[in-house]
DOMI-148016 format. One record per residue (C-alpha): residue in one letter; residue number from 0; x, y, z. Coordinates in Angstrom, 1 decimal, decimal comma. Each point is the difference from the previous one (the first is absolute). Last residue first. Layout:
N
   code   pos        X        Y        Z
      a   NUM        X        Y        Z
...
% end
This chain:
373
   code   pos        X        Y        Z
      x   372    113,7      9,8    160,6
      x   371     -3,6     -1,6      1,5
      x   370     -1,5     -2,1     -2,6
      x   369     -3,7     -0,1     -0,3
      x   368     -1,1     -3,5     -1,5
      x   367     -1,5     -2,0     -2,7
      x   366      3,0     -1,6     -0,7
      x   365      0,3     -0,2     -3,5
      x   364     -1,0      3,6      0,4
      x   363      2,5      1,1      2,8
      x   362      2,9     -1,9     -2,0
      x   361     -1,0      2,4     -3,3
      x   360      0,1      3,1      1,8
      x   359      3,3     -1,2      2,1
      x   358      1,9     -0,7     -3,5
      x   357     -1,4      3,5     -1,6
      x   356      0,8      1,7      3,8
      x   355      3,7     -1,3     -0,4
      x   354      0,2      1,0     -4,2
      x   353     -1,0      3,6      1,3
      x   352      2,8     -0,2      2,8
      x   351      2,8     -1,3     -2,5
      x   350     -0,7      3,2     -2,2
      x   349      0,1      2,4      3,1
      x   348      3,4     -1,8      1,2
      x   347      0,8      1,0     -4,0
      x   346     -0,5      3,4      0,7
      x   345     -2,3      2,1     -2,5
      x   344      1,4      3,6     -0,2
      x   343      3,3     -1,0      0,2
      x   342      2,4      2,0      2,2
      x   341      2,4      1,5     -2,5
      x   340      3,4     -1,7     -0,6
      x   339      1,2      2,4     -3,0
      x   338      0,2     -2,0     -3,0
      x   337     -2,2     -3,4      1,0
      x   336     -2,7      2,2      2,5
      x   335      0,0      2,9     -2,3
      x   334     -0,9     -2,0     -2,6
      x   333     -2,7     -2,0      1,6
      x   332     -1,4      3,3      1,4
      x   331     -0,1      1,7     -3,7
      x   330     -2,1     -3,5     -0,8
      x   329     -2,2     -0,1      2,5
      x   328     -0,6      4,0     -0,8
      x   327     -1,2     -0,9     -2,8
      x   326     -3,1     -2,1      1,3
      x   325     -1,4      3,8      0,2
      x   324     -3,7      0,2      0,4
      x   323     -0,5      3,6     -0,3
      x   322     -0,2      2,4      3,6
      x   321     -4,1      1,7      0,0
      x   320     -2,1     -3,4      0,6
      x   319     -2,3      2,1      1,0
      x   318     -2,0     -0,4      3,5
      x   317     -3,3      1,3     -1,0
      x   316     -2,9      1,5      2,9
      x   315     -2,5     -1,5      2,0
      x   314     -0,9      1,8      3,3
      x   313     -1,8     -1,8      2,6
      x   312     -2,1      1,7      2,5
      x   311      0,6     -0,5      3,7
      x   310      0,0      3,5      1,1
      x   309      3,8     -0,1      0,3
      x   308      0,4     -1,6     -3,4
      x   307      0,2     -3,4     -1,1
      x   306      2,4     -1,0     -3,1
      x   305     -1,1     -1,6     -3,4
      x   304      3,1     -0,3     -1,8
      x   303     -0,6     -1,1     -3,7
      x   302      3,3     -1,2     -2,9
      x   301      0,4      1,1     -3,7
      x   300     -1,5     -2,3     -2,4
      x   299     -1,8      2,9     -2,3
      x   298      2,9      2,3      0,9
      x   297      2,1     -1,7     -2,1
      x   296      3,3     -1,7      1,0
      x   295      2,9      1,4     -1,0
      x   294      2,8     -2,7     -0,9
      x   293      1,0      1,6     -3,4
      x   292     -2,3      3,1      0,0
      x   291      2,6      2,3     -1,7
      x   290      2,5     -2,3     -1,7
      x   289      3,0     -1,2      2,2
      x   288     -0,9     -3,7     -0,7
      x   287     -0,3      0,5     -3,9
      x   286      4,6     -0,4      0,0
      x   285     -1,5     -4,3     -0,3
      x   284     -1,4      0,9     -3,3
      x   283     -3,2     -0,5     -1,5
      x   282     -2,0     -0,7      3,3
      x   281     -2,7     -2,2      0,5
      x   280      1,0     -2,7      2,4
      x   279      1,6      2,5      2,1
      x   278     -3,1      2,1      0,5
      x   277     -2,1     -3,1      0,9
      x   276      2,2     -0,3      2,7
      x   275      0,8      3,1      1,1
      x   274     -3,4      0,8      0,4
      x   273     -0,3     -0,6      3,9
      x   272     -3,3     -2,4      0,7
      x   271     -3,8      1,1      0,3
      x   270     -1,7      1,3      3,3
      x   269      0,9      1,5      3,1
      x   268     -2,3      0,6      3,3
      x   267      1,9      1,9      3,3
      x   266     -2,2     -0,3      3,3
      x   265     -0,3      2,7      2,7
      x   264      0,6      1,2      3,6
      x   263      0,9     -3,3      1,7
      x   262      1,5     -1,6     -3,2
      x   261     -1,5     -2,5     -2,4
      x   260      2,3     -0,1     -3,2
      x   259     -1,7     -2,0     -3,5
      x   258      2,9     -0,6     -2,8
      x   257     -0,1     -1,5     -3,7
      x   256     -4,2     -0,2     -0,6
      x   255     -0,6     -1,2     -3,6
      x   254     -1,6      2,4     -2,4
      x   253     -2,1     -1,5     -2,7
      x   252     -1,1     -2,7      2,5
      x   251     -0,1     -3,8     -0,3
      x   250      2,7     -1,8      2,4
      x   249      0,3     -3,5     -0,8
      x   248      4,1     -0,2      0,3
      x   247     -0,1      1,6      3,4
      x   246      3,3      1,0      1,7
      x   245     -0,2      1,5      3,6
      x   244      2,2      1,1      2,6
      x   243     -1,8      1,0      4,0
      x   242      1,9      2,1      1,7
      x   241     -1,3      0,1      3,8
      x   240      1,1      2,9      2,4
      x   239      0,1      0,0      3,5
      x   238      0,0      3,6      1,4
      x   237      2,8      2,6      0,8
      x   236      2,0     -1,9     -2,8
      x   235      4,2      1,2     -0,1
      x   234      0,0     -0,3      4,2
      x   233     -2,1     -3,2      0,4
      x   232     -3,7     -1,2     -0,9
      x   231      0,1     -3,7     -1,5
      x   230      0,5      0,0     -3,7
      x   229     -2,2     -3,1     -1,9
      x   228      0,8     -1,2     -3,3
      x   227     -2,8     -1,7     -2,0
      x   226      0,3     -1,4     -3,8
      x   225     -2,5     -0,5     -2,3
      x   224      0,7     -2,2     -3,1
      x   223     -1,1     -0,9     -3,4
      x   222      1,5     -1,4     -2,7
      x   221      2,1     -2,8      1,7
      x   220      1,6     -3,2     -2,0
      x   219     -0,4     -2,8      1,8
      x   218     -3,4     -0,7     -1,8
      x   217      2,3     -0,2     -3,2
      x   216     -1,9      1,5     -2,8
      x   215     -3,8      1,5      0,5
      x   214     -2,3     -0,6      3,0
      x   213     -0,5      3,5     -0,1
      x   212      0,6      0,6      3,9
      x   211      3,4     -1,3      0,4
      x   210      0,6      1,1      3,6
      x   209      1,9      1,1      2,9
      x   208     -1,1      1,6      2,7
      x   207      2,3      1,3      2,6
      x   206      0,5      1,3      3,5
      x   205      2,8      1,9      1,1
      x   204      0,8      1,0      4,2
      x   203      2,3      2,8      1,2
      x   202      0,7      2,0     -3,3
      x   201      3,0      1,0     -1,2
      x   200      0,8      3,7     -1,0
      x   199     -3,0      2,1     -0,8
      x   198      0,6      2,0     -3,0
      x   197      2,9     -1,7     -1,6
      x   196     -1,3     -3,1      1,0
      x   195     -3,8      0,4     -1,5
      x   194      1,5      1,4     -3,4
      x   193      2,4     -3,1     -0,2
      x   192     -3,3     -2,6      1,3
      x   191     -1,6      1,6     -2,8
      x   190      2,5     -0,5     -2,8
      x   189      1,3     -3,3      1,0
      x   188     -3,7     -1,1     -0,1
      x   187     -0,6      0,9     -3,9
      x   186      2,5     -3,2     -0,7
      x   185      1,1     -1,8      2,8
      x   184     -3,8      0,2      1,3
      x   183     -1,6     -0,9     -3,3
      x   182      2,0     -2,9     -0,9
      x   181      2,8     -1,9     -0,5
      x   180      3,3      1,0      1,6
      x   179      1,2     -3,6     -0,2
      x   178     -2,2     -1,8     -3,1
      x   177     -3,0     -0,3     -1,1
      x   176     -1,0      0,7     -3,0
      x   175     -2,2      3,1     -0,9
      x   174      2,7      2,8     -0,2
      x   173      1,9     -2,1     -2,2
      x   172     -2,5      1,5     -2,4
      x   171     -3,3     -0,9     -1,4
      x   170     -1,8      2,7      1,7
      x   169     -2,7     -1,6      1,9
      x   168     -3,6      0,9     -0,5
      x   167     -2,4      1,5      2,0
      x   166      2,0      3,6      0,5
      x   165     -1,6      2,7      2,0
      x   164      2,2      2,1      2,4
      x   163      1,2      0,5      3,4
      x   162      3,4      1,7      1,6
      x   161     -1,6      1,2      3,0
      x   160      1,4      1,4      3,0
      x   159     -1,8      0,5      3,3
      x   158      1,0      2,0      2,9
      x   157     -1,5     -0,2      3,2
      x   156      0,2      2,4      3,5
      x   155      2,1      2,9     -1,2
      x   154      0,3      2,5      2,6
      x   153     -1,9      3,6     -1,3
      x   152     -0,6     -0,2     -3,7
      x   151      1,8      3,5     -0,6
      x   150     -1,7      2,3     -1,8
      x   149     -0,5      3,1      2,5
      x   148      3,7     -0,5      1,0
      x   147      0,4     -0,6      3,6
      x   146      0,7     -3,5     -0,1
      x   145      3,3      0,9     -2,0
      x   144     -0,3     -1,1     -3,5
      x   143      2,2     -3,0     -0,9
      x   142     -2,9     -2,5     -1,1
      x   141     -1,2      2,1     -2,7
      x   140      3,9      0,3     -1,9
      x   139      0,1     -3,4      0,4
      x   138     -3,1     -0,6     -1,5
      x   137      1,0      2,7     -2,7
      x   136      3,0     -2,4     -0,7
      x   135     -2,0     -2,9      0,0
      x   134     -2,3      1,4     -2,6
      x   133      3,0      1,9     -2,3
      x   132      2,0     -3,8      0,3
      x   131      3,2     -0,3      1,0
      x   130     -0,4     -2,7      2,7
      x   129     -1,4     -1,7     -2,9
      x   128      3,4     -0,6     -1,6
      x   127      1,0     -2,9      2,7
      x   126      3,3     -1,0     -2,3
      x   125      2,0     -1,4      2,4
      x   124      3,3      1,2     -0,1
      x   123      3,4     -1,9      1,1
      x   122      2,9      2,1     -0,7
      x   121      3,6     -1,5      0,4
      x   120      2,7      0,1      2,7
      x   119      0,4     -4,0     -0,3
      x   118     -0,6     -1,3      3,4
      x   117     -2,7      2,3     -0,3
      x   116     -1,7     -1,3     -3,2
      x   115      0,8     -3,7      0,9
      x   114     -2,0      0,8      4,0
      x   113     -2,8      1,9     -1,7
      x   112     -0,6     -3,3     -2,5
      x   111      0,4     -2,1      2,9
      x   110     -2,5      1,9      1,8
      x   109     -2,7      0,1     -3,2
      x   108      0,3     -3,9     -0,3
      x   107     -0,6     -0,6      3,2
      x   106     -3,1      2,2      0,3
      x   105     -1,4     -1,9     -3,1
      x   104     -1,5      0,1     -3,3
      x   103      2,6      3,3     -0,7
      x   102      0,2      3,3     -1,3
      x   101     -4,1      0,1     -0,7
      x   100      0,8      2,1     -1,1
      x    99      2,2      1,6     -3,2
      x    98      3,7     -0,7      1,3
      x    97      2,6      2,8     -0,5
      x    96      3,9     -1,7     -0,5
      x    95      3,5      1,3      0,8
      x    94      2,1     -2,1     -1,7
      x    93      3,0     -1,9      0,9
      x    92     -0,5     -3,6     -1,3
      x    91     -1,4     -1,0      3,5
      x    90     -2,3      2,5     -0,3
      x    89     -1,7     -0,9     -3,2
      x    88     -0,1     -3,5      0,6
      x    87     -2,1      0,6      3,4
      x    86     -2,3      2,4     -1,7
      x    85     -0,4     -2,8     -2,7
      x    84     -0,9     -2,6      2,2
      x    83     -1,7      2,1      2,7
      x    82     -2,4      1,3     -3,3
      x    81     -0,9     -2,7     -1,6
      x    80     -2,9     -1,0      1,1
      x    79     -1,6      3,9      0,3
      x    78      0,1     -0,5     -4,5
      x    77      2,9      2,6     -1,4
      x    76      0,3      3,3      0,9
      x    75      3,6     -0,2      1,7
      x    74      2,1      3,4     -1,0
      x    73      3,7     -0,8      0,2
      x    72      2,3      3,1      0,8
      x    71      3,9      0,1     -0,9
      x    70      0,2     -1,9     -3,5
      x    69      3,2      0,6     -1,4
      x    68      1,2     -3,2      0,8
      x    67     -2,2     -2,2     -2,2
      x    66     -0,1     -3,7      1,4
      x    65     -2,8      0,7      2,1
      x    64     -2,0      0,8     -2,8
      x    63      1,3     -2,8     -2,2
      x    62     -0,9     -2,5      2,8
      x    61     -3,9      1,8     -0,4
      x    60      0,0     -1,2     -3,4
      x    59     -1,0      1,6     -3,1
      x    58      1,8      3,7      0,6
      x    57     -1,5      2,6     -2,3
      x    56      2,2      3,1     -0,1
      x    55     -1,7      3,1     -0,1
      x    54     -2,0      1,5     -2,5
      x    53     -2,7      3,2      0,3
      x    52     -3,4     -0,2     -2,4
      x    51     -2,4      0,4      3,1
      x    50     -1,8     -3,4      0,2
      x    49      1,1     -1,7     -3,2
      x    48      3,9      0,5      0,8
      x    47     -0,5     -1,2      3,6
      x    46     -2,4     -2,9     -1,2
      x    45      3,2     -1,3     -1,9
      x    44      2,4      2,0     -2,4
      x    43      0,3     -2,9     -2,3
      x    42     -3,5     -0,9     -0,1
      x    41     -1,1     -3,4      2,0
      x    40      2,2      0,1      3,4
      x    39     -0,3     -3,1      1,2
      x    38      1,8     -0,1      3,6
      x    37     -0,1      3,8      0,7
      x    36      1,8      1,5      2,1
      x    35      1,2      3,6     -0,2
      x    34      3,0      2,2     -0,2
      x    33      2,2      3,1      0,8
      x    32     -3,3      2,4      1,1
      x    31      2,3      2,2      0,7
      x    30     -0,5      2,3      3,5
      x    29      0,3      3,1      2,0
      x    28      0,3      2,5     -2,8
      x    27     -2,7     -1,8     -1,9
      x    26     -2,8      0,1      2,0
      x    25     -2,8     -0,5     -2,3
      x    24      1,6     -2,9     -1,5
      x    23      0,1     -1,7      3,4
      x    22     -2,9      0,9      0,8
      x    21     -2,4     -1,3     -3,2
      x    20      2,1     -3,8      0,4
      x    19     -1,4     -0,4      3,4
      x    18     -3,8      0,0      0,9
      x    17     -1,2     -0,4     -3,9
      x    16      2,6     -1,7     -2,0
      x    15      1,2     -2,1      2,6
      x    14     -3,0     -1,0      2,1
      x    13     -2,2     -0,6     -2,8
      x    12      2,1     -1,8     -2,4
      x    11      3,4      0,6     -0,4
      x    10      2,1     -2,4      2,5
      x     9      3,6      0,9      1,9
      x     8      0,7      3,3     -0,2
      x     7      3,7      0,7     -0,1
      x     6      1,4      3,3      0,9
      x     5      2,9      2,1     -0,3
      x     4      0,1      2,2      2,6
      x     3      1,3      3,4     -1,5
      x     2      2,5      1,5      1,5
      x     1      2,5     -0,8      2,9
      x     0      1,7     -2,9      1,3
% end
């Protein structure tokens, strides 16, 4: 089949109409957007129609969606609980299907889910956008100098990820109950332990810890995590390296750390999130993503190297975040991968390996104990 993909997102509220909905009307010569979900739609055009004033058809019940033959993709932003179930529906009815993560609550449920979608010859994408944002990808870009360049960090030694912020009060969402794939670790985790693999590979030995630190909600519902994974020295790491994830909830700053690198010759300090986020909750018009300065970050929050010279002075300089955040390119990937076969971008082994650390993160704090992988 060629063409457009016609696509069905299933939910519009934040996932849908901010993360997925904008990209697939922005690309429209690789996809449709065919359809939505949404159960109680309350004006005739729905949330889709109020958001950016475009119609597609409204399905009411997820049977009806999987009834519908022309749908060829599925999007799944709906609440992390029901994700296997519908991922599961959706490709035993013949579509190809992008999860938003956490893909699964469970290793076993991400294998048999990457087991139904070969069987079947059809995609199976997790949607892990952060490995496209502009502060990751100038990390990357950091971490790939040659020793011998002047700002190279040397052999990296620690790395520390932070995905922190200040909130004392729970949402009021389904975000606060608890429920499989509750929590902190499935939630903002599945970003940093993605970052952490795709840099590092898998660690030797995790340790976790696991808490509800406001006291608010369910108690078995996590807010607040830090996560260790240890790298012994080998052939890829000339050193051992230790990556240590974090999540506050009750961090106060006005600029909250996201990465901290400890090399032999120098260290790599980066504050403040990607925009893409905030820029895709505010724009007009989903086509606003290839305006000047969509996913730029500015220079105010770009990255610091700090690097010791031959005389043993340190030299302090900017590492910009120069290449845009580009979550689009997710979604050019995903189309090449169900029109043309393309290696995906984001591998669904990948996926199930993020989900395996969340479940060994949160054994190694009921545990109290270092687990060796």
């Amino acid at each position: 089949m060629s063409g457009q993909i016609k696509t069905c997102v299933l939910g519009t509220g934040l996932a849908g109409l901010t993360f997925h909905i904008p990209f697939i009307l922005a690309l429209p010569d690789l996809f449709t957007l065919h359809s939505v979900l949404e159960r109680n739609p309350k004006t005739p055009g729905g949330r889709l129609h109020d958001r950016f004033g475009v119609s597609a058809k409204i399905h009411t019940t997820f049977e009806a969606v999987l009834a519908d033959e022309e749908i060829e993709l599925i999007i799944v932003g709906t609440p992390n609980d029901t994700h296997y179930s519908f991922a599961k529906a959706a490709l035993e009815a013949g579509k190809h299907v992008l999860v938003d993560k956490p893909v699964t609550s469970s290793v076993a449920e991400a294998k048999e889910l990457g087991e139904i979608a070969k069987q079947k010859g059809l995609v199976l994408y997790a949607f892990q956008n952060r490995r496209f944002d502009s502060d990751y990808l100038a990390l990357r870009r950091l971490l790939d100098l040659p020793e011998t360049d002047p700002q190279s960090l040397g052999g990296i030694v620690e790395f520390e990820s932070h995905f922190d912020r200040y909130r004392n009060s729970l949402k009021g969402t389904w975000k606060d109950e608890f429920r499989p794939a509750a929590g902190q670790v499935y939630d903002l985790g599945a970003h940093l332990i993605d970052q952490t693999l795709s840099l590092f590979g898998r660690p030797s030995k995790l340790t976790a810890f696991v808490q509800n630190v406001r006291g608010l909600g369910d108690p078995k519902v996590d807010d607040t995590f830090t996560i260790i994974m240890q790298y012994p020295a080998g052939s890829a790491l000339p050193h051992p390296l230790t990556a240590i994830l974090r999540s506050h909830v009750l961090s106060v700053k006005s600029q909250q750390l996201r990465y901290l690198v400890r090399g032999t010759k120098g260290s790599y300090t980066k504050n403040s999130l990607d925009v893409q986020e905030d820029q895709l909750k505010a724009i007009a018009k989903p086509e606003d993503i290839y305006k000047e300065g969509f996913g730029k970050e500015p220079e105010s929050i770009w990255g610091t190297i700090e690097t010791v010279q031959e005389d043993g002075t340190i030299n302090k300089a900017s590492w910009p975040s120069s290449e845009p955040g580009c979550y689009v390119e997710l979604f050019k990937n995903l189309a090449a991968a169900i029109r043309e076969g393309t290696e995906q971008a984001v591998k669904w082994t990948e996926a199930t390996e993020v989900i395996e650390m969340i479940e060994l993160a949160h054994k190694s704090a009921e545990q109290g104990v270092t687990l060796s992988l």
